[in-house]
N, C-alpha and C positions, 0 to 999 in steps of 0.2 A: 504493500500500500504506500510505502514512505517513497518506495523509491517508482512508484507511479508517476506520485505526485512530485518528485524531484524529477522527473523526466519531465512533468509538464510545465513547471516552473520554467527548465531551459529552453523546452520546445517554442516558451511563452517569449523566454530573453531574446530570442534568437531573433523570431519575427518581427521582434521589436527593433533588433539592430540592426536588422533589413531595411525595416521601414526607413530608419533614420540616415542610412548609410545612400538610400534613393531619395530622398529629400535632399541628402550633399551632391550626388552627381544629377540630379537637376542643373540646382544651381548653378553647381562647376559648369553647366553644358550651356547656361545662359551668357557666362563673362567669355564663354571662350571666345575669341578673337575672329574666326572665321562662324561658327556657326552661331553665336548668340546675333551677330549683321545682318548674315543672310538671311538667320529667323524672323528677326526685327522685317526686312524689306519684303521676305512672305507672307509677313502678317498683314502691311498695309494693302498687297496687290491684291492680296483674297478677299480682305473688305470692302476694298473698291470694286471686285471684280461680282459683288453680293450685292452692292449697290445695282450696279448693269443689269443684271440677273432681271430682277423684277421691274426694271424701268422699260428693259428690253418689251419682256412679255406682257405687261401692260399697251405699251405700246401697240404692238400687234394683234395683240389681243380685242382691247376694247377701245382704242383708238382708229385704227384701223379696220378695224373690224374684220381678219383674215378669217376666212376657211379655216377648217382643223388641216386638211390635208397643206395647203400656205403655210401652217403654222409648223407643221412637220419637214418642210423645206430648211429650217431656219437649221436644228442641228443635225440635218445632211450636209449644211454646207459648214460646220463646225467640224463635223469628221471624216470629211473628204482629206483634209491636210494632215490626218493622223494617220490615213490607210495609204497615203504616197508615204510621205514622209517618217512614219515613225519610228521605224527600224535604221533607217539610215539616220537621227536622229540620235538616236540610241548607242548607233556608233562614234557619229560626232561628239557627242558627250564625253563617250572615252576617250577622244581620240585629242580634243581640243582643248583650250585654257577653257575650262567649265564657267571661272567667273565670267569672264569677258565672255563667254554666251550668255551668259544670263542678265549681264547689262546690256548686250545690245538687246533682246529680247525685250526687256523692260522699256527702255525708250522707243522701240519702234511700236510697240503696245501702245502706250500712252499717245504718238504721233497717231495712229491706224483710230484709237477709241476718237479722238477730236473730228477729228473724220466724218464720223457716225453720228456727230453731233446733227449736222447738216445733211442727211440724208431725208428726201422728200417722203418716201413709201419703200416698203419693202423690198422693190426691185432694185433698188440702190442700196439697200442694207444689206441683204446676203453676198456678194461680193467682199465686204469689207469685214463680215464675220469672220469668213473664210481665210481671210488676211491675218485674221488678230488668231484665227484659231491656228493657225501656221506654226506661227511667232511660241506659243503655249508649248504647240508638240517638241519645239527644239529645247524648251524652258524646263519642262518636267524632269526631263532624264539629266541633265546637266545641276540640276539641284539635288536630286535623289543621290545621284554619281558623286557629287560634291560632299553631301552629308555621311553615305557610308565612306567616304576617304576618311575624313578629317575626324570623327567620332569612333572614338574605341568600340570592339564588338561589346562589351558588359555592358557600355551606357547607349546598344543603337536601337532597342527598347522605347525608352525615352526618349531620346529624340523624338522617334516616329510620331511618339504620342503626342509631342510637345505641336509638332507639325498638326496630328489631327486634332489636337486642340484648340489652336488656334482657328482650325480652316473652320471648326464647330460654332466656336465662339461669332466669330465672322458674320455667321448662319443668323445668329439672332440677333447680332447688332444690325447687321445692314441692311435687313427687310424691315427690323423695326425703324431704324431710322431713315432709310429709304422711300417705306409707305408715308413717312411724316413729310418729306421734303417734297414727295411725290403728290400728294393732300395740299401744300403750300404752295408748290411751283408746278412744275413739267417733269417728263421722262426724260428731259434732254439735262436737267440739271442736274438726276442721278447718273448721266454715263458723264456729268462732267466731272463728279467725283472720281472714279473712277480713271481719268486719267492723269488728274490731278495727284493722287496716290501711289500711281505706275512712277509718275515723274521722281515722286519723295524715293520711290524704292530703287530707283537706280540712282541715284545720290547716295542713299547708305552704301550700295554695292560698291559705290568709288570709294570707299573710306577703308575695305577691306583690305588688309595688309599683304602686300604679297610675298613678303619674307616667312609670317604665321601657316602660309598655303605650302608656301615648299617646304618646313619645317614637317608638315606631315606623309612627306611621299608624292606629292605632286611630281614634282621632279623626276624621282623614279618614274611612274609611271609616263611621263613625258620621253623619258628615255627607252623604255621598252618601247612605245609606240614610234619611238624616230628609225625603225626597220619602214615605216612606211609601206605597210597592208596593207592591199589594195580593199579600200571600203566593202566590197561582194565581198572578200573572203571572212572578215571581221563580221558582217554578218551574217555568212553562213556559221559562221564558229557558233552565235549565241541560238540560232535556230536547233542547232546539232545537242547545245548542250541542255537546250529546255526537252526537247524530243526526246536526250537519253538521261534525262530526271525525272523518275516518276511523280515524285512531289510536287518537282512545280509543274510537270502536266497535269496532275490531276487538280490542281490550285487555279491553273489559269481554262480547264476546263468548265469546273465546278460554278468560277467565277461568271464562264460567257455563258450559261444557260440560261444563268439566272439573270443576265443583261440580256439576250436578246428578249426574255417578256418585260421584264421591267422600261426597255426604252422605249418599246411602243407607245406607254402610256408618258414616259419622263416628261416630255414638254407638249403634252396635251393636259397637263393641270388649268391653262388658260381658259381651255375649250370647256372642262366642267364644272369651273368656276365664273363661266358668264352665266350658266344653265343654276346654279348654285344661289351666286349674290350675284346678281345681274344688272345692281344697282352700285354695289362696291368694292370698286378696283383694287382696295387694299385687302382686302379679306383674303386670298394670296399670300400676303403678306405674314397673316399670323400665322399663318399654316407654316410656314417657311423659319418664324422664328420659334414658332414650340417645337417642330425639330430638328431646328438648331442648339439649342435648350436642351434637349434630352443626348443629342452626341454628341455637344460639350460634356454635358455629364459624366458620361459613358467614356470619353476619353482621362476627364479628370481621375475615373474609379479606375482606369485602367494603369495609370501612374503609382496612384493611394496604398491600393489592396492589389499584397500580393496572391490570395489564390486566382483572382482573376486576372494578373499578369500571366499567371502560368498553368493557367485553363488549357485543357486541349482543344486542337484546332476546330476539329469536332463539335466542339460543342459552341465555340465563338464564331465558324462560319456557319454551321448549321442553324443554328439559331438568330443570327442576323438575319438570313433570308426568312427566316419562320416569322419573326419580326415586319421585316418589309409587307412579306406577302398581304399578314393580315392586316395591317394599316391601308395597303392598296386597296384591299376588299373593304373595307370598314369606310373608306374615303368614296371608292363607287356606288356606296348604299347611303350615304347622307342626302333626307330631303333638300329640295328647295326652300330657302331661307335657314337653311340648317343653323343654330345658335354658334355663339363667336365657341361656346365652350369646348362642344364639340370638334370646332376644329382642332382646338387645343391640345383636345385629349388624344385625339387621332395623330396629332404631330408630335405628339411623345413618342410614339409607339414608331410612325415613321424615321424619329430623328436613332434612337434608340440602334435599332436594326441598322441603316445607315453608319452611322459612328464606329459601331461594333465590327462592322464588315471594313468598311475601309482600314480604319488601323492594323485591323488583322490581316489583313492579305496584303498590305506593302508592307509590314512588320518580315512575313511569310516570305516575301520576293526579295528581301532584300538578307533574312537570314541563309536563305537555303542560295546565294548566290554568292562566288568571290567576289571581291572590290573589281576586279580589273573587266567582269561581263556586268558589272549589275547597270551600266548606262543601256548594256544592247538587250538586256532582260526586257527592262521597265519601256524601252524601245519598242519591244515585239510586244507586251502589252499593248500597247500605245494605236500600234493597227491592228493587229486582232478583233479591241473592241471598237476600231475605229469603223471597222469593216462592220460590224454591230450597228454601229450609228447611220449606217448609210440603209441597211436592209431593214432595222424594225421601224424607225418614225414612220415613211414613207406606209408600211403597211400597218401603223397604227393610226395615222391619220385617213383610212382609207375607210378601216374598221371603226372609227368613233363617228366619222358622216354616215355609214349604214346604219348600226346600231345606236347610236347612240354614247356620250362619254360613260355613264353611268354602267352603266353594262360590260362596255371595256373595260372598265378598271376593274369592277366587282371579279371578272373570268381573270383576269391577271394575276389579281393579286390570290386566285386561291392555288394557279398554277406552279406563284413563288412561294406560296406558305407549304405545297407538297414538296417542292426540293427541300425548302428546308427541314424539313423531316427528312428527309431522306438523308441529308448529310449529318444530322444528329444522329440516324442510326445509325450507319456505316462510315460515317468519318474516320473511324479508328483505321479502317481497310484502303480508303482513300490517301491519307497523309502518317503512313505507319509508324515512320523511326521518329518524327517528328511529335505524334503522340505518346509513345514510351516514351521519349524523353519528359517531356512535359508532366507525365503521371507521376514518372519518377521523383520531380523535383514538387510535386502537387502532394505527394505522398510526405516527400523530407519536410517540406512546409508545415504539413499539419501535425 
């Protein structure tokens, strides 16, 4: 008995000094030199780019008053420039000074967003998405590549989180403050935010030290690549190495099932929400910031508490879709004039799911990947579900003018809440060594 209770006493110190020991490499990860900047200049472009978000689809939405399938146009021409470019992308990241891509990326952002200010109707905007969505696809891999450089494997955990933290946080600052400025002004004065923020974040990007960058192996890595691969074979290498990874094939498979239902419906929120509140443009809005609010949450709890840092994958990607799913369905079955509260409640449940899956699957991509593939990794993401973005709006915009939005979503979201059963049950056989590990140290935890 004593010496039960003297096991759990330690069992109790330990987790304690877990805890506290990941409160200091937080912190340590915010001063660091290279990644506490480039955090700081990610935070502001995601909240400008939250801003766009909803000033956009108002816009089209009940300004113009688009067709759902017009309105399905919009991110076709968002991932057109991920299924060209994403792999070769992916290479440049590794291949390139990653800062110096990610400031040109930023300024040509903010030049492309000012652009959009002055566009008459939609057929001048799509163009110019396509442009900014471009700019993005070269930006993601080059930050991702950046971060697992410069960040130790113990602290890349955190990082990640700290990344889907803020991208959460974003979520319910920018549509809350968004719908206010949008209520006050116009849609053109939320995408002027928005570039106005691209511009602050390539100014952090200049201040980033470049001695702190080569002190972590950039250089190395600069020097392996001065053999000068010809870009095909650099990507064929990361295609070869996802193909002969079970894990992350079954990770980036797992992942496009559950996108190609879920984009059908992703940006026909507009079209159910004029059928919805047909009277107010912001109601969008809350929905966008309650979950925002819940995968804040979700990322904060995923920093906090360690059994849910070291949950298996199982159970964290499985249950994100199970998540999504029902919140789709719960969202396609709200009457006309449904209460604010209700959106509320549904956009927990959405944000939730959301939060959960994204941390976990680039947590996932960038664990189970060396430093030197994970730009041409997060690359082949990149078109994969680019190629996603081209085949489902198009036939979910096609499918909400037949049926109806309400109906769409309701059949969506029950197709994503069955995957996610399915990977709660079988997860363990999907991502095997990745789950043993996990149990193991889920086990030493408790």
């Amino acid at each position: 008995m004593k010496k039960s209770r003297g096991q759990s006493e330690q069992a109790l110190h330990e987790q304690v000094e877990n805890e506290q020991s990941g409160k200091k490499r937080r912190a340590s990860l915010l001063r660091h030199p290279v990644f506490g900047r480039t955090f700081t200049a990610y935070s502001l472009a995601v909240f400008g780019d939250w801003f766009d978000a909803i000033a956009i689809q108002v816009l089209i939405g009940y300004r113009w008053q688009a067709s759902p399938l017009e309105i399905a146009l919009v991110p076709v021409c968002m991932a057109v420039p991920g299924l060209l470019f994403g792999a070769a992308a992916g290479a440049a990241a590794d291949r390139w000074d990653k800062l110096k891509l990610m400031r040109v990326c930023d300024l040509l952002t903010a030049l492309a967003t000012i652009a959009i200010l002055f566009v008459p109707n939609i057929v001048w905007l799509l163009p110019l998405l396509t442009v900014r969505a471009a700019l993005g696809v070269f930006n993601v891999p080059a930050q991702q590549a950046l971060t697992r450089r410069v960040v130790s494997e113990e602290r890349l955990l955190d990082a990640t989180s700290l990344n889907g933290l803020v991208g959460q946080l974003s979520r319910i600052a920018g549509p809350l403050m968004g719908a206010a400025v949008l209520a006050l002004l116009s849609p053109q004065a939320c995408i002027a935010v928005n570039a106005v923020v691209r511009l602050f974040s390539y100014v952090i990007l200049r201040t980033v030290p470049k001695d702190a960058i080569s002190q972590q192996g950039i250089e190395e890595t600069q020097t392996v690549f001065a053999e000068k691969k010809r870009t095909r074979a650099m990507l064929r290498e990361g295609w070869v190495f996802v193909r002969r990874t079970p894990i992350l094939r079954n990770l980036m498979l797992f992942a496009l099932l559950g996108m190609l239902a879920i984009q059908t419906i992703d940006f026909q929120f507009v079209s159910l929400f004029r059928h919805i509140a047909p009277d107010h443009e912001t109601a969008i809005g809350w929905l966008l910031a309650s979950s925002g609010a819940a995968a804040a949450a979700i990322a904060a709890a995923n920093m906090r508490f360690e059994r849910l840092r070291h949950a298996g994958w199982a159970i964290k990607l499985g249950g994100s879709y199970a998540l999504l799913g029902l919140s789709i369905l719960v969202i396609g079955l709200l009457p006309v004039g449904a209460p604010i509260y209700s959106l509320l409640i549904t956009g927990l449940l959405l944000g939730m799911g959301n939060g959960l899956f994204m941390i976990t699957f680039n947590h996932a991509l960038q664990q189970e990947t060396p430093p030197e593939l994970t730009g041409r990794v997060f690359g082949i993401q990149s078109t994969v579900f680019g190629g996603v973005m081209i085949a489902a709006p198009p036939l979910g915009g096609l499918l909400v003018q037949q049926w109806g939005p309400g109906e769409v979503f309701a059949i969506v979201g029950l197709l994503v809440f069955m995957l996610g059963l399915t990977g709660l049950l079988f997860g363990r056989k999907l991502w095997p060594v990745s789950s043993s590990l996990e149990s193991d140290e889920d086990a030493r935890i408790a």
